[in-house]
Structures are given as structure tokens and as C-alpha cells.
N, C-alpha and C positions, 0 to 999 in steps of 0.2 A: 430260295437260298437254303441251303445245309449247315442249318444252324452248326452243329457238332462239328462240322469237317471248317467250317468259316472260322471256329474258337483253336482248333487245333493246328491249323494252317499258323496262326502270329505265334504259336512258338517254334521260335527259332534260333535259342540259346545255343545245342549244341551246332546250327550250322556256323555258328558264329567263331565258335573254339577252334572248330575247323577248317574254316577259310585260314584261319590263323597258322594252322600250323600246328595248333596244340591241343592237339585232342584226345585225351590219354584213357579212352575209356574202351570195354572190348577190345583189347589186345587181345587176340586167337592165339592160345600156348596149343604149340603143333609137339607137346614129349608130353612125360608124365612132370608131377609135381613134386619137386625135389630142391634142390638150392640152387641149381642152375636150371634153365626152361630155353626150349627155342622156340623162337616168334619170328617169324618171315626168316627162316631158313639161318637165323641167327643163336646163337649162346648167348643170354644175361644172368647175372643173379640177381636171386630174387628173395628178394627183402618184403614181400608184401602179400605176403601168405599165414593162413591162420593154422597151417599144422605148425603147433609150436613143439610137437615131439618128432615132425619126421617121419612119420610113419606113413603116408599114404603108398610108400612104395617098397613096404620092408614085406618082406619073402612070404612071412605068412598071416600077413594080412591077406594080401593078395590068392592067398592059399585058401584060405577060409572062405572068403568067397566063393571063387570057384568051383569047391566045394558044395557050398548052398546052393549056387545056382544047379549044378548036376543032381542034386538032391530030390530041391523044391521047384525048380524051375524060374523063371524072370521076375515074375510078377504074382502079387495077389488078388486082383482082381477083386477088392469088397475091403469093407471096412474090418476092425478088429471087433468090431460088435458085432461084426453076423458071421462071415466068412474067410477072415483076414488076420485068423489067430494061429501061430509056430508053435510049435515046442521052444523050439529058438528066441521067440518073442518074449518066454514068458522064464526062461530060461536065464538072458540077457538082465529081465526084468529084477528077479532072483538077486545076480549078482552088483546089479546098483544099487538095491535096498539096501545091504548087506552093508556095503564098503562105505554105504555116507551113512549108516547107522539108524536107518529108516524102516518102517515097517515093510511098506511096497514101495513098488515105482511102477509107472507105466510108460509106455513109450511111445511114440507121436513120428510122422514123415517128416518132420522140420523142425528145427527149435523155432522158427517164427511161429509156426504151429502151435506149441507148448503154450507160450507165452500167449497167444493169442485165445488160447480156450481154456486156460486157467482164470487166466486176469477177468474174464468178462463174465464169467458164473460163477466164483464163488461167495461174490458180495451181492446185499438187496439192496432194493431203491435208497432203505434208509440206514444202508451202511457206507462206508467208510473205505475207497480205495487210496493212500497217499505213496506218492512218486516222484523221486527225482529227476529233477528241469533234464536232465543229460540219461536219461534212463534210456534203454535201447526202443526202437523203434516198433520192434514188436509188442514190448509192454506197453508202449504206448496206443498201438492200434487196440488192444485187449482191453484197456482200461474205456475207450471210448466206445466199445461195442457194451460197455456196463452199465446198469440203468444206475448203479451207485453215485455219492457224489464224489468229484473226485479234488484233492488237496495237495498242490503243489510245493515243493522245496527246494531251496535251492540248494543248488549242487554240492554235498556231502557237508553242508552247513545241518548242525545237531540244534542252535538255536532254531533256524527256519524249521526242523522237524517239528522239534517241539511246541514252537507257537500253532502250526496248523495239529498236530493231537492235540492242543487245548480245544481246539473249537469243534472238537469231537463227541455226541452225543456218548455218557458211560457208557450207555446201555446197549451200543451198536458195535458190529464187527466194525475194527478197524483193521486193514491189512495194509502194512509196507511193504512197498516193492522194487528194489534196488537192485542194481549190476552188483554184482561180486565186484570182476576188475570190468572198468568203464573204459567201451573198446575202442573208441575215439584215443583219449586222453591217456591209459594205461596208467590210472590212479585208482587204487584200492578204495570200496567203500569204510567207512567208519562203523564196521560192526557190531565192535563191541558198546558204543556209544547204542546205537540203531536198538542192540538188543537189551540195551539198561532202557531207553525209551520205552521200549516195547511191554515189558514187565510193569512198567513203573504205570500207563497208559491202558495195561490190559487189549492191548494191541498183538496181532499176530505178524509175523514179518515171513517174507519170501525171496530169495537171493539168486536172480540167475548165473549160475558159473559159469557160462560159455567161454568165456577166456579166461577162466582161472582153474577148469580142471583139467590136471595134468600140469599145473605150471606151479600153483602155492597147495601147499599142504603137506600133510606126510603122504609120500607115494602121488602123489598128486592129485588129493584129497576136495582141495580149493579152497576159497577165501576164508568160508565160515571154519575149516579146518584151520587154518591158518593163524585162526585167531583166539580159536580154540571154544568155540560159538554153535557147535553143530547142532547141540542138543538143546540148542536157546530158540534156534531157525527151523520153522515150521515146512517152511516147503523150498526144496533144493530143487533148482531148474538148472540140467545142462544138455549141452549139445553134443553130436558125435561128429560132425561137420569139420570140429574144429583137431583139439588136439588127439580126436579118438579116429581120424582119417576115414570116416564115410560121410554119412546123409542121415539126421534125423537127429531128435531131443528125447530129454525123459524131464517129467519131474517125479520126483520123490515125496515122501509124508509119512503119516501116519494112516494106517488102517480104515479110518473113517471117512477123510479129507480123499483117501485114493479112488475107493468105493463111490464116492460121488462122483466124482472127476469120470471114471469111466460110463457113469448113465445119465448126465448131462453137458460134458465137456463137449459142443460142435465140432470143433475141427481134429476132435480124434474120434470122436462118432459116425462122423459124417465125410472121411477123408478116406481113402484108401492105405491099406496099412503099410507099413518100412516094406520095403522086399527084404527076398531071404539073402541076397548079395553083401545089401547095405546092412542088415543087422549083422550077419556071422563077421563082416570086416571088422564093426564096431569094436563085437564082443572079443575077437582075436587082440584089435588093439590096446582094451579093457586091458588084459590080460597083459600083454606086455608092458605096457607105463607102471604096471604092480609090480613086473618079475626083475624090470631093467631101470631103478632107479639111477641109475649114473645119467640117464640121457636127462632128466629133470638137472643133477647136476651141472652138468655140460653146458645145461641154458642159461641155467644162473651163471657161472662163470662169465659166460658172451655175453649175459645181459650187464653183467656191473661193468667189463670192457668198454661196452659198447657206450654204457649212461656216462664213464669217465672219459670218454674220447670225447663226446658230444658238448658235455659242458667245457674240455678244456678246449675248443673251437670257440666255444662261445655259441653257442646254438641254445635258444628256448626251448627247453622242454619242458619245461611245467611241473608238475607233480608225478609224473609218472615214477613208476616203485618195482616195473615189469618189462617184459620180452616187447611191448606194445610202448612203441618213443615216438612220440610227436615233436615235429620242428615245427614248430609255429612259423610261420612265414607271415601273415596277416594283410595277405594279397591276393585276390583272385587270382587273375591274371600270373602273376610272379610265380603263385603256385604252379599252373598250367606249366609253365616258361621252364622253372627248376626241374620238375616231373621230365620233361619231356628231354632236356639236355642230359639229367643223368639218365634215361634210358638208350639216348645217343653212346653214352658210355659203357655201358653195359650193366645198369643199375635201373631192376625194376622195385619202383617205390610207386605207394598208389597217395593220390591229391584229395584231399578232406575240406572241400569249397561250399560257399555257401549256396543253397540253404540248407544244408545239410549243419554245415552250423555258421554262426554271425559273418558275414564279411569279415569283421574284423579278427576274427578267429581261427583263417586259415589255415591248414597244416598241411605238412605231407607227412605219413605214414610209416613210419620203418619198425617192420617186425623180424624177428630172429626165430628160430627153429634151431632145436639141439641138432641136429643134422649140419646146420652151417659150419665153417673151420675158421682159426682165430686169421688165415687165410687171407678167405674172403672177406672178412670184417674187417681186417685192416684197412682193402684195395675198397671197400663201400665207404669206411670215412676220408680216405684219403678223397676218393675224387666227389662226395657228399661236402666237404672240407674248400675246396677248390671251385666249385660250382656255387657254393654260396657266397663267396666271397668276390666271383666273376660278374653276382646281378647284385652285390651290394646287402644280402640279405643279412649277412651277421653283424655287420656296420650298424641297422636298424636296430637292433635289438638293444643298440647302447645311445640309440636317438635323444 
């Protein structure tokens, strides 16, 4: 018997979704990514996308590219430790240092990447990694690839931080390691609390912004800008995937903390580096979110439209403070059911099931982009409005 193929055969979770009818996962978008997308030869909008600026399809992004590519060519073929170093790479690097107020930055093929080779080398056995219950998925793999120990808190609770730094040796690194904005929930962490802990504990703190730069700060700065924290937070992690319209992460630091990172970090040692495509789009879109603050504006607007339409339906959404609005649904199934009826409609929204987080936690997802029109966000809550109210889901929320 085939041990492996025998264990992998009994799941059969998504055939299940799918008999059903409701299987809202890999949808093939046949256009570019913009606020409207065609899938099977159709128009929807699209509500469930992490460019929160817009940009993946603005002129000269796309320019920049192209450019790299006729430059440098496709690929780099080797890591950034032997053969997989740009002008461009270091160039890009330059200009993140600079705008989060850091000495260097380096930069990485993925922000899962980042997170995954920072988190798990810069603590020893007998230090100290602590993270919150709801932290992204990659710090999470990064923290368990650490021979460190590691101290859990619960979700953007400053008590629960604080009791696990009590149980902290003085004498040991302690690092915390927190979402900026937490991209489930679209609730700001508590940083300024995080970084009075932090001092108070002789602890170092590290903030991924992946869905907060471009969206809070000056210029779109993010959370620890936001808060006004930058020079409290020792190491800034963001992504370009997101509101920077490519592929790939940086973290940021100081001089010494970076210098390590590039001759022990695995997954930027050991990975093949950004292509010249995905960096120069980066660095173009860098460059625009600084030159064209009104599109930051733009999303604020939609987003506080968008959080007063939601509440006055009557829809759960939690604490969210951002471009990133969860409707609590707190139904598998229900979830699937909502998801898949408003994409019937022409409303793509993505479904947040467990275990990805509790059964009783379920959501669906609705993200906005400066790029959407107050439009479209009308014709998104109108029939978001109507479809919950057809399976009963805002009814529940007053259960």
C-alpha cells in the first residue's frame, strides 16, 4: 500500500465544496488586474484584490518593466549572494531605507520570503520570539523554523503581551512581531502600546506592513508612520505584491541587523533573486504612491463610504479601521453560498473559512483599491446588501 498516496486520497474537502456548487477558489482572471476582471468570458468587480493603489496597470509601471526586461533580461539565474545582484536591486534598496527612515533594506523574491528568513535567524535557543495569535502566516512559519522559545498573545491584547514579556529572561533577546494592519480583520495593531512595552521590557519589536504601506502614513508611509513609531520599531517588513504592484518584500533596519540578515538569512541567501521586471515595476510604483498622494486620498474616502454603508445594513465587521472590511458571516458553508451568489452577480469577493481561521469566524473579504469609483461601491453594497439579507445573514448578527 502507498502509504502517502492512501493519506492523501481521504482529503476530499474541496471535492465536497464542489459537488455543491460552491467552490470559490482559482477563478482564472483571463484581463489584467484592475477594478473590473473577466473570468469565463465575463466582466465582475472586483472587490478582493490587494493592489490598494491601483497600480498594477498604470502606464509606467508597466513601462519600467519592460524596460528591465530589454535591459537585464527575464531572470537572474543565482542568488543575491553570488550572482543575482542589480544596480536596480540595490538602487530600489537605497530608496526604502531612506523613506522608512532606516539605515538599509534589503530585498527578498516574496514577502513570505522576508518574513520567513528574518523571523527564524535573528533569535537564539535562549531567546525570546513573541507573536500575535492572528499574525500572518509567514511569521508564523519563520517563528517555527527558530530554535527560539516562542510566547503567544492574544490578538492586539497589551495585557496578554505583557504577561508573556514578564516571563522573559532580562537578559535575553526578546523580539515582537506583529502585522501592521492584520489582513484577515483589517484592524490596526496597538503600536504605540507594543512600543511603550517594548522599552519598558528592553525588547525589540518588528512590524510587517504589507497591507499598510501605501494605505496609513504620510505618503503611505504605514502603520508605525501612522502612529508616529518609526524610530521606536526596529525592523519594517513590507511587500511589493501588494500596494507596490509586483512580486517580492524588503525588510528594513539598522546597519548591523541588515548586514546580518544578508549572511545568514536562508531564504534570501539561498533563493534566487527579484527579477529585473518585478523590481523596476516595484521601484516605478515606489515612486508614484510618493508623487500621487490624492490616490491614498481617494481610498480613504471609499474606505469610510464603504465602513458607513456596511454598518448601516447592519453587517459585522469588527474592528477593521482600513481598505480591508470583513463581514463576518460565521458559517462555512453560508460563506461559500454568499461568495458564490454575489459573484453570480458580478461581485468578486474572496471567503475567509476555516481553518484558516475558527469555524465560528467566518468571513468574506471586501477590499477596495483607489482605482474603484464611488460607482462601483454603491452597485457592491447594494447587491452585498441584498444577498445577505436573501440567506438570512444580517438577521444573525442581531441573533
Amino acid at each position: 500500500m502507498d502509504l502517502l498516496l492512501d493519506k492523501m486520497s481521504k482529503y476530499d474537502a474541496p471535492q465536497q465544496v464542489k459537488a455543491a456548487g460552491i467552490y470559490p477558489y482559482f477563478r482564472v482572471i483571463e484581463s489584467d488586474q484592475d477594478t473590473e476582471v473577466v473570468i469565463n468570458g465575463r466582466k465582475v468587480l472586483m472587490f478582493g484584490s490587494n493592489a490598494y493603489l491601483g497600480l498594477t496597470n498604470h502606464p509606467k509601471v508597466k513601462e519600467a518593466a519592460i524596460a528591465a526586461i530589454k535591459k537585464y533580461g527575464t531572470g537572474m539565474a543565482g542568488s543575491r549572494f553570488l550572482n543575482g545582484t542589480l544596480d536596480i536591486h540595490l538602487e530600489l534598496e537605497k530608496k526604502i531605507a531612506k523613506f522608512l527612515g532606516k539605515d538599509d533594506a534589503i530585498t527578498y523574491s516574496t514577502g513570505f520570503q522576508v518574513n520567513l528568513g528574518v523571523v527564524s535567524c535573528l533569535t537564539g535557543r535562549e531567546d525570546y520570539i513573541l507573536w500575535d495569535e492572528r499574525d500572518h502566516a509567514s511569521i508564523i512559519e519563520g517563528h517555527r523554523l527558530s530554535f527560539s522559545q516562542k510566547l503567544k498573545f492574544k490578538h492586539n491584547d497589551m495585557e496578554s503581551l505583557e504577561r508573556q514579556l514578564q516571563k522573559c529572561e532580562s537578559d535575553k533577546i526578546k523580539l515582537i512581531v506583529v502585522d501592521g494592519v492584520f489582513s484577515m480583520e483589517g484592524d490596526i495593531a496597538n503600536l504605540p502600546e507594543i512600543t511603550r512595552l517594548a522599552r519598558k521590557y528592553n525588547a525589540n519589536v518588528m512590524v510587517d506592513e504589507a497591507h499598510s504601506l501605501g494605505v496609513l502614513g504620510h505618503l503611505g508611509r504605514g502603520a508605525c508612520d501612522h502612529f508616529g513609531v518609526l524610530p521606536d520599531v526596529d525592523l519594517i517588513m513590507g511587500t511589493f505584491s501588494k500596494s507596490l504592484a509586483s512580486i517580492g518584500g524588503f525588510i528594513a533596519a539598522s546597519e548591523p541587523i541588515i548586514n546580518y540578515l544578508r549572511h545568514h538569512s536562508r531564504s534570501y541567501i539561498f533563493s534566487a533573486s527579484n527579477t529585473p521586471a518585478a523590481t523596476a515595476a516595484a521601484s516605478a510604483a515606489f515612486d508614484i504612491m510618493i508623487s500621487e498622494p490624492e490616490r491614498i486620498e481617494h481610498l480613504w474616502d471609499l474606505t469610510h463610504y464603504a465602513l458607513n454603508g456596511f454598518r448601516e445594513m447592519g453587517c459585522e465587521i469588527g474592528h477593521t479601521a482600513t481598505p480591508i472590511i470583513p463581514l463576518y458571516i460565521r458559517d462555512n458553508d453560508k460563506t461559500f453560498h454568499i461568495t458564490t451568489e454575489l459573484f453570480k452577480q458580478g461581485i468578486f469577493v474572496n471567503p475567509v473559512v476555516s481553518p484558516a481561521v475558527p469555524s465560528n469566524e467566518t468571513l468574506i473579504r471586501f477590499s477596495l483599491m483607489a482605482t474603484h469609483t464611488f460607482e462601483q461601491l454603491d452597485y457592491a453594497l447594494e447587491k452585498i446588501e441584498k444577498t445577505l439579507k436573501k440567506v438570512g445573514a444580517l438577521e444573525m448578527q442581531f441573533a
